[in-house]
N, C-alpha and C positions, 0 to 999 in steps of 0.2 A: 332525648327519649326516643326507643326505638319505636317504629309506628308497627300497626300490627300488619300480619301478612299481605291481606287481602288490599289493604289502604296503599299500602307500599307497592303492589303491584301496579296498582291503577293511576298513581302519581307516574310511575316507570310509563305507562303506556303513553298516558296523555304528553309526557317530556317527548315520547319519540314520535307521537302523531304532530305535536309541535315542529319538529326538527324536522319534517318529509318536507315541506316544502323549500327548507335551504337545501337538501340535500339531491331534492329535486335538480335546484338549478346549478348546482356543483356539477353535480357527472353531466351537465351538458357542455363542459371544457372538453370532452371527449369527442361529439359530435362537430366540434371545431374544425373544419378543416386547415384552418391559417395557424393555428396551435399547434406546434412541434411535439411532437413527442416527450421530448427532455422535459420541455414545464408540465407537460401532463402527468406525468411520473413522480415531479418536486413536489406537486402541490397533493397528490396523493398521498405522500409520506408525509408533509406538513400533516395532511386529518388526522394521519395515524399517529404521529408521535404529538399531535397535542390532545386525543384521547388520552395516550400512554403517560405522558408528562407534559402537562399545560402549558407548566412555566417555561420551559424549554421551546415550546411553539412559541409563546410569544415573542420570545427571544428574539427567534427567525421571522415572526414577523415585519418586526423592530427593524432590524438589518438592512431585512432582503428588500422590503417595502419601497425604498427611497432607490435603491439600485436600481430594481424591477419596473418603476416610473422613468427614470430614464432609459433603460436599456426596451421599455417597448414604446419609447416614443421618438416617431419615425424622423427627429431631426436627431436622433442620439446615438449613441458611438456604435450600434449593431447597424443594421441593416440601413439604417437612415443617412447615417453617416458614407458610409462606403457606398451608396448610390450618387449622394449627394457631390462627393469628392468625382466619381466616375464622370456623374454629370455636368462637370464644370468645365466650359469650354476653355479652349488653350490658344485660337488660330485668332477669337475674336476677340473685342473689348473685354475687359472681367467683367463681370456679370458679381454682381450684390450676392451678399449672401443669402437675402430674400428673394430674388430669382432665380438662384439657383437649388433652394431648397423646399420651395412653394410646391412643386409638383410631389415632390415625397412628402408634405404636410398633409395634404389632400389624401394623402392612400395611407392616413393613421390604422393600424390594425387595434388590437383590442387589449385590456387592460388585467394585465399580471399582477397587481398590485393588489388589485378588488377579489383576486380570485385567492389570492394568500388569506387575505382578511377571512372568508367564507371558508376557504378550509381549516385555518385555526376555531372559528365559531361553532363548526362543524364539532371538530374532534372535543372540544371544550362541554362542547351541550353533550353528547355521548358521555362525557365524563362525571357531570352533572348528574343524569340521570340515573346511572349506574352507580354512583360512587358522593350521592348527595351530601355526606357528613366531610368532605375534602375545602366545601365550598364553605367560604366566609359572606359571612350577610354583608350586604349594602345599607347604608341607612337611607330611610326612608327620604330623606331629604335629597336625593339624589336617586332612586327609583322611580318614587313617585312620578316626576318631570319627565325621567327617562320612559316609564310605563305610556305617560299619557303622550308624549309625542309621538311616538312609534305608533299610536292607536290613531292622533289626527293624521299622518301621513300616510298610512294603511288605508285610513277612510278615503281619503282622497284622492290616492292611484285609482283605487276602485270605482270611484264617482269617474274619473277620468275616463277608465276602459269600458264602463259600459256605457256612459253617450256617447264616444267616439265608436261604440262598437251596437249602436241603440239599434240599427238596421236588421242586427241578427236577434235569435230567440236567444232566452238567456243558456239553454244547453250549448248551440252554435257558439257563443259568445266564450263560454267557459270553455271551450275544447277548443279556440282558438290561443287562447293566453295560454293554458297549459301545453300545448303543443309549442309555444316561440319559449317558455321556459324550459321544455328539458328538452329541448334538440334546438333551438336557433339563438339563445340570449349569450354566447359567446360569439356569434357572427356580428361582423357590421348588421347594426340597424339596417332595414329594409330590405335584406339579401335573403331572408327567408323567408319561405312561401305561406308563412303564416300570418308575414305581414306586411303585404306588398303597399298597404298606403303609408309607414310609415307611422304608426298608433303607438308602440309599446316600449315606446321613449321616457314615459315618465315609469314604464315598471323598474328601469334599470336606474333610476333616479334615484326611486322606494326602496331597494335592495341595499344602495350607495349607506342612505339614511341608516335604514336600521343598520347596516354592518356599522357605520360609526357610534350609533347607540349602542351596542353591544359589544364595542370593544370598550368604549369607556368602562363600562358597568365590569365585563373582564377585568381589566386591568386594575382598577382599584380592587376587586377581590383577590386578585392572586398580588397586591404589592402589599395589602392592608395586614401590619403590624409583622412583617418580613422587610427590612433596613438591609439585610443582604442583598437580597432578589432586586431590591429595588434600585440598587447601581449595580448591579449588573445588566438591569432593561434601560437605563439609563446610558450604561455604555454604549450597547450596542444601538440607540437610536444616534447618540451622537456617531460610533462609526458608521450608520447606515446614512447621513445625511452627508456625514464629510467625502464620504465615498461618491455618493452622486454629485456634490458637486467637485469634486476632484476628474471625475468625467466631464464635465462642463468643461473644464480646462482643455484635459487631452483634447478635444474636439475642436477646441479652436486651436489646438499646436496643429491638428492635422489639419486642418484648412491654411493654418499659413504655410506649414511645407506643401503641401497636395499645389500651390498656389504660387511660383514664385516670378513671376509676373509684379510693377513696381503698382503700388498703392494696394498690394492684399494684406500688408501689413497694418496698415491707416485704416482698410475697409473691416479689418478684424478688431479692430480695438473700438471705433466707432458705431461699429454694429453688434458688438459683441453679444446685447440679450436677446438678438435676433436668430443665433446661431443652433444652441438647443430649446425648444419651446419649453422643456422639462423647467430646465433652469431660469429661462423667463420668467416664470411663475412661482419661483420656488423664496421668494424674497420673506415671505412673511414666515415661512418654515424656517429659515432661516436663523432669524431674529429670533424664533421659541428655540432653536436648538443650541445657539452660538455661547447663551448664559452656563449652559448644563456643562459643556465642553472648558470652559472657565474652573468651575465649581469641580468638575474633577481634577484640572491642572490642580489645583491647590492642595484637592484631601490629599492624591494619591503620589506620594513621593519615587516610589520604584520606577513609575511608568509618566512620571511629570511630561520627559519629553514629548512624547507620543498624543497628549491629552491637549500641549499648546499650540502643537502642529495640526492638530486638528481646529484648534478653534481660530486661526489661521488662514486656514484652506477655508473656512463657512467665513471670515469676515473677508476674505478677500471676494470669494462667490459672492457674497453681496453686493463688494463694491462693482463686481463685473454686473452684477443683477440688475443694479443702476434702479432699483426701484425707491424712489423717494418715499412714499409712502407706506416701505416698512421702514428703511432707513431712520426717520424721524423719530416715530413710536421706540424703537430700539432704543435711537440714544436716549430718549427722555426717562423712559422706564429705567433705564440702566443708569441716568443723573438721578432719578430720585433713589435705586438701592443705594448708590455710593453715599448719598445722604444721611440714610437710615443706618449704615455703615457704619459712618464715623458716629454718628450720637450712640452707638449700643461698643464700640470701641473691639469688634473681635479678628481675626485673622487681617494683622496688617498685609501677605500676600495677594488676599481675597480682594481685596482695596486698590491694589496698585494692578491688579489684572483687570479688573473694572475700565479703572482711569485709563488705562491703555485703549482698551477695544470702544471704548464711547468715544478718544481721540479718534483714534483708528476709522470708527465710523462716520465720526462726525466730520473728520476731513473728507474722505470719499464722497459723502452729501455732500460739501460744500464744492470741492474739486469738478464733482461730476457738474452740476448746475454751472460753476462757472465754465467751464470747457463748453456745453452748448451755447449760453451767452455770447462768449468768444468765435465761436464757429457760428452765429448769427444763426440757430438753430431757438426756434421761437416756440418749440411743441412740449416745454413746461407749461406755458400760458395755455395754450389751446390742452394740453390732457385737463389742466383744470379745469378752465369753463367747460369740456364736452363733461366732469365727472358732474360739473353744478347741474348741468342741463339733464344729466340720467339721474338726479334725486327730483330734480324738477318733473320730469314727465312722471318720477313714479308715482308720486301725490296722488294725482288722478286716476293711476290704473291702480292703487291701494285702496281708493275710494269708492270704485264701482264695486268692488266684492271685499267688504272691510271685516266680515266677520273669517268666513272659512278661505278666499282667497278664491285666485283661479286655477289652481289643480295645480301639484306636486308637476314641475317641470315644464309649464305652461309659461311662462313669462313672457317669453319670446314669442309663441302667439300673438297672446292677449296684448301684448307691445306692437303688432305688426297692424292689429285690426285696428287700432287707436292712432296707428303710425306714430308710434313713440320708438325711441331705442329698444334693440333687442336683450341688450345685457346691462342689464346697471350697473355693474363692478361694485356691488357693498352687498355683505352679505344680508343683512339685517332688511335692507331693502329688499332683496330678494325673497327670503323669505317674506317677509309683511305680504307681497304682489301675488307671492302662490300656495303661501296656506292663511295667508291673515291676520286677523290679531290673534286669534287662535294659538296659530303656529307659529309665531315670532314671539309671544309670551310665552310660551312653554319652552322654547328654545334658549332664551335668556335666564327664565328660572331654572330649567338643567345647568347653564354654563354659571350662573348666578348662587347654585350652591355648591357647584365645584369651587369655585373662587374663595368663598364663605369661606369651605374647610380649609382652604389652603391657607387664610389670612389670620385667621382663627390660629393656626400650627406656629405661626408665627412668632407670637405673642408670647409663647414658651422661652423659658429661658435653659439654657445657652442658645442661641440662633442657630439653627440649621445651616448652612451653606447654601446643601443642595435644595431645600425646599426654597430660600430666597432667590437660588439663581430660576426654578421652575416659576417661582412667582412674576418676575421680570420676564421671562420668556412669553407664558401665558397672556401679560395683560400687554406686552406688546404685540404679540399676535390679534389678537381680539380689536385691536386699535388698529393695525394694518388692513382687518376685512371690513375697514369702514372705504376703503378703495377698492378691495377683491369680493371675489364671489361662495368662497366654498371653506367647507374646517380642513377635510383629509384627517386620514391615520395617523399622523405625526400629532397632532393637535389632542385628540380623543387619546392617546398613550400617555403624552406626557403632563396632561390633565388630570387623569387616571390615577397616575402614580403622585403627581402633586396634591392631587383630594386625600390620598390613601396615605400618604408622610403628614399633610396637615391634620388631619382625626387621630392619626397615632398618638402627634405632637402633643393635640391639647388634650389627650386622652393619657397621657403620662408625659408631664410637662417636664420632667429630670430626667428620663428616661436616654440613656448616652450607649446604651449596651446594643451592638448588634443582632439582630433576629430576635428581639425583645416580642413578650407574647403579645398577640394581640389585644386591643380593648373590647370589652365587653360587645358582645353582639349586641347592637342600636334594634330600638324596638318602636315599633309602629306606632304611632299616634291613632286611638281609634278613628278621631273627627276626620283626620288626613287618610286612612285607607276608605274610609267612606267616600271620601270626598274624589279617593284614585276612582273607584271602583262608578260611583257616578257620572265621572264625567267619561269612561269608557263606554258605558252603555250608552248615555246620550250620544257620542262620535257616533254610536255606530246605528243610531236611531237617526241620525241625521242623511243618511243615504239616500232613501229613496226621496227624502225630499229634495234635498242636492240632485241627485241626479234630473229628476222632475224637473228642477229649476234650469239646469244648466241646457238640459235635452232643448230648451224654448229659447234660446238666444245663442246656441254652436251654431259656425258658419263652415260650414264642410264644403263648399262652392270650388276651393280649391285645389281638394283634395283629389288626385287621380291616380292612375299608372296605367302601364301602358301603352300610351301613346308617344309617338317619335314630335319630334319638334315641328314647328308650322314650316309649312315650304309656299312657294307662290308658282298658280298656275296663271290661262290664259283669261278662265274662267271665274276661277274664286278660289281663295286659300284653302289649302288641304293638310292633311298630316298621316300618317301611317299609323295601324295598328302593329304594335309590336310587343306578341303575348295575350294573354287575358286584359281587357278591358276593362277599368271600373273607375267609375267616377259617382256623383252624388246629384241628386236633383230636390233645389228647395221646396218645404210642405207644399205654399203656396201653388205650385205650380201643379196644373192640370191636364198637361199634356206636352210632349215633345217629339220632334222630328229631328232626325240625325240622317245628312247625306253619305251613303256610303258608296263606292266604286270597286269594282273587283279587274283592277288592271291586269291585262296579259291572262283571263283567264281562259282561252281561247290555247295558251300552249299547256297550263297549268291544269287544266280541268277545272269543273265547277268546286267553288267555294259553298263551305255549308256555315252560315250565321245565326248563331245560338244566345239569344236577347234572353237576361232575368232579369228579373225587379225583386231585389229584397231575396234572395236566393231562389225564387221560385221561377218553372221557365214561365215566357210570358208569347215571346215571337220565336218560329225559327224561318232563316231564308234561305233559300238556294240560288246561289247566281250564278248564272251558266251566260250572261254576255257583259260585255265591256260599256260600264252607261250608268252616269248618277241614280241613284232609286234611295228612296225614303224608307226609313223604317220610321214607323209613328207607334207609339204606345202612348193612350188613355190613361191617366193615370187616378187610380182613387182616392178619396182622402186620407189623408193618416196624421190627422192632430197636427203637431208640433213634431213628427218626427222625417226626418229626411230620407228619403229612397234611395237605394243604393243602385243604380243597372250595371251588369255584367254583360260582356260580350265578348263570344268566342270566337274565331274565323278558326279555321280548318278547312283544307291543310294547309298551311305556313308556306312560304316559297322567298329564293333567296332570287331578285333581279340577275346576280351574273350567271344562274347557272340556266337560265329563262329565255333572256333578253338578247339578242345579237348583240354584241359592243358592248355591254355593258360589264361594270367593273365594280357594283355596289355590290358589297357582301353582307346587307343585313338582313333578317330571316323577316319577313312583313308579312302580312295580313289583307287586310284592303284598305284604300282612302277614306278617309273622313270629313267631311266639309265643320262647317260650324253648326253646332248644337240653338236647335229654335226652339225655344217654353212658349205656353201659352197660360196664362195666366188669370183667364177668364175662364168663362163656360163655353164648354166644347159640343159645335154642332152637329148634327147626323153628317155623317161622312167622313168626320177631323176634323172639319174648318174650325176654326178662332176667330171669332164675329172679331174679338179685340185685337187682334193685329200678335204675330208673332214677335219674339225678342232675341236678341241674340249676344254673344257674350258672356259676362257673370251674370249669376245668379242672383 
């Protein structure tokens, strides 16, 4: 039913005031400077042609996705590779392929894959808005979860940036985060000036999340009750993954020619998941992709070749992947299809391609483990006990905050103040440690009624192929992140499309005809949208008391920038200022003293030192001679929340162009000795009856 004018506009407005904020942090791939041109251009046309044609964005998604992971990650066949190769010494010993690839890990640039996702979401929601009768409903059993997760992790970036950002007023606050989304969230972390301590690590977490919530939700409306579209997204995920690890390959052919020096052969085959980080990581993708790749060999007779070659190249990648712990889950999932196989009696080929690739994999597992046995290589034992030991520590970092967690992206904090491990490798764990039971029950109930429809589709008769091989993929995936950390795109598509075939399935259980129409639009359960709609008010009711909470137990002591590294004089340790100064001072504390030095200002001119508290000035100094002097600031109470001080030196001066003899070229400021709190009551003049401290906070 058409809605009437006025309603219909104001649904239009609110979809595109919706949509400013992804579109916000899209066009800041523009202010990129490490961003070439050519992807800034791709991913523009992605928005635009999946406004124009969705399903066709997704497509590109699908493909490009798994390439664009490898190809911007700096061990992989662009730029990573060909430094890496350059870099590879020839006169000395060989050098590992960890040694010589360690330095270009470290100078990872920024992620093509995330920014595909946001411009398909982009052009999608434009099309949505504009064109609302295109779109097929979701059922509720699958929005729902998806509504109210994207609401607990929304709440909880938010809790995160404003204690981490409590120092400022909340306008400061809010013109800081919007300023690192649309001009600095495509630069490395802490390269822009909006956030030089390092804070707006869990925005690009938050971003991560909902873009995988929102492709799921995507992708089953554009597959839901279209059996065409739906291998065709299928294809192209399987050639977007066999593609990337077919680059895996190349990369280690070009390190053993780049390499011909004796044992670079040995050192490539034994270090092999060392070589692209992409494909290290890509084990559990794998195992979801390697079934689908199967399941086409068999339907599609024209292009059989091409479909077995592919799954081929992903089960050889795995065995290069060497990760047991997707290895396992693979073959097991795939021993229980061949099971379910034979009792329901249908494609003897579908059968015998099975039985191959469970061989297939199940030798590599065993192969791979015997070969470190043999090479007295004993870091099967130890990955497991260190995995026992990061469920073990998380117990108790799940325990200190078991309802909301410790903030979207925080793990790895909250792990370091406890001195636990920084990464647990399980996703679930992960979750649990930073949004709670909260967010790890919502996150199960989304992936818990995808699974539903998919099992549910099953039960149809004649068997699907393609849905049992998505079925196997999925629940080995979901079992391999009981060792890893994260979903990715590959996981939310082909979940997507497996939800969206299983509702079909059991929604026209005979149904054999391609691009068959859809089943009835799924309608809301009243008690369940009550129950969406409450528990998003509560999330977002729960803020200011979260933050409240959080604001009285953050440990900011570490937080600085900067400052140059400690040096040692005759007198006492020093360090250089270099840039704006800011670090943090706990509530507790009632006064500090910081020595500073203004070296060589005698050639330089006087130095002008500009002290804030909290952005406000507080001190300024001028120093016009060579000589320790104290700046002391008083400081007043302020509850539970921590003081930020700022300091400026002007003007800047480089030692070689100052100094006779000298050969440092860094731009500095003045010295700094060590920072003294007082912690007691402060007497007339500065003193600290209680004795000054020095160190952490």
């Amino acid at each position: 039913m058409d809605m009437p004018p006025p309603i219909a506009l104001a649904c239009r407005t609110g979809g595109l005031l919706l949509l400013l904020p992804a579109v916000g942090i899209f066009q800041s791939v523009f202010w990129a400077d490490e961003v070439l041109l050519a992807p800034k251009l791709a991913v523009t046309g992605l928005a635009l042609l999946s406004a124009w044609r969705p399903r066709d964005g997704l497509l590109a998604v699908a493909a490009l996705g798994p390439l664009g992971s490898v190809a911007a990650d700096p061990t992989g066949i662009g730029r990573g590779v060909a430094e890496a190769l350059a870099a590879a010494p020839r006169a000395t010993a060989p050098a590992t392929m960890s040694e010589t690839l360690l330095p270009v890990v470290q100078d990872q640039t920024h992620r093509f894959p995330e920014t595909l996702i946001l411009a398909f979401l982009i052009g999608y929601g434009l099309r949505l808005v504009w064109r609302p009768g295109d779109h097929r409903s979701v059922p509720a059993s699958l929005l729902a979860p998806g509504l109210l997760l994207a609401s607990a992790v929304l709440a909880s970036c938010i809790v995160n940036n404003r204690v981490w950002h409590a120092w400022d007023l909340a306008f400061q606050s809010g013109n800081r985060v919007v300023d690192f989304l649309v001009r600095g969230y495509h630069n490395p972390i802490g390269t822009h000036p909006s956030a030089p301590v390092d804070t707006f690590d869990s925005i690009e977490a938050t971003v991560g999340t909902l873009a995988m919530i929102g492709v799921l939700l995507a992708t089953f409306s554009l597959c839901r009750g279209d059996k065409d579209y739906t291998r065709r997204l299928v294809r192209m995920i399987v050639a977007g993954a066999a593609g990337a690890a077919l680059l895996g390959f190349v990369a280690m052919a070009m390190y053993i020619v780049s390499h011909p020096e004796a044992g670079a052969l040995r050192t490539a085959l034994t270090q092999r998941w060392t070589l692209v980080g992409s494909i290290n990581t890509m084990g559990p993708q794998i195992v979801l992709v390697a079934p689908l790749a199967l399941a086409c060999g068999c339907a599609m007779r024209s292009t059989r070749a091409v479909w077995w070659g592919a799954a081929a190249v992903l089960l050889a990648a795995l065995w290069s992947n060497a990760t047991r712990s997707a290895i396992l889950p693979g073959v097991a999932a795939g021993a229980a299809a061949l099971i379910w196989l034979v009792r329901d009696q249908p494609s003897r080929r579908l059968r015998a391609a099975l039985m191959a690739a469970i061989l297939l994999a199940g030798t590599g597992l065993v192969a791979g483990t015997a070969i470190r046995f043999l090479g007295n290589d004993h870091t099967y034992f130890w990955t497991l006990r260190t995995r026992l030991e990061f469920a073990q520590q998380a117990v108790p970092l799940i325990a200190d905050k078991p309802v909301f967690g410790h903030g979207i992206d925080q793990y790895g904090r909250a792990a370091r103040r406890q001195e636990a491990k920084t990464v647990p490798h399980n996703l679930y764990l992960r979750t649990a440690g930073e949004l709670g039971i909260t967010g790890v029950g919502l996150l199960l109930w989304l992936i818990g009624s995808a699974v539903w429809l998919m099992f549910k589709g099953l039960r149809a008769r004649p068997p699907d192929a393609l849905l049992l091989a998505a079925c196997v993929g999925v629940t080995a995936f979901l079992v391999a992140n009981l060792g890893r950390g994260s979903l990715g795109a590959g996981f939310t598509l082909v979940a997507g499309l497996a939800a969206a075939l299983g509702f079909d399935r059991s929604a026209h259980p005979a149904e054999t005809v391609h691009g068959a129409a859809p089943a009835a639009n799924p309608s809301w359960p009243r008690g369940l949208r009550a129950c969406t709609v409450a528990g998003i008010v509560l999330l977002a009711a729960s803020i200011p008391w979260r933050v409240d909470r959080e604001a009285r137990t953050i440990d900011l002591s570490h937080l600085e920038s900067g400052f140059d590294r400690w040096e040692a004089a005759s007198d006492a340790r020093f360090r250089w200022t270099r840039g704006p100064v800011e670090f943090f001072v706990h509530p507790s504390v009632t006064a500090v003293e910081l020595p500073v030095r203004a070296l060589g200002v005698e050639r330089t001119g006087p130095r002008n030192v500009e002290v804030r508290i909290n952005g406000d000035i507080e001190q300024r100094l001028l120093m016009t001679r060579d000589g320790w002097q104290n700046i002391h600031l008083v400081l007043s109470p302020s509850g539970h929340v921590w003081r930020k001080i700022d300091i400026d030196v002007s003007p800047t001066w480089i030692p070689r162009d100052v100094l006779p003899g000298s050969a440092d070229p860094r731009e500095l400021g003045v010295m700094t000795g060590e920072l003294r709190r007082c912690h007691g009551p402060v007497a007339t003049g500065g003193a600290c009856p209680d004795g000054w401290t020095s160190g952490a906070s």
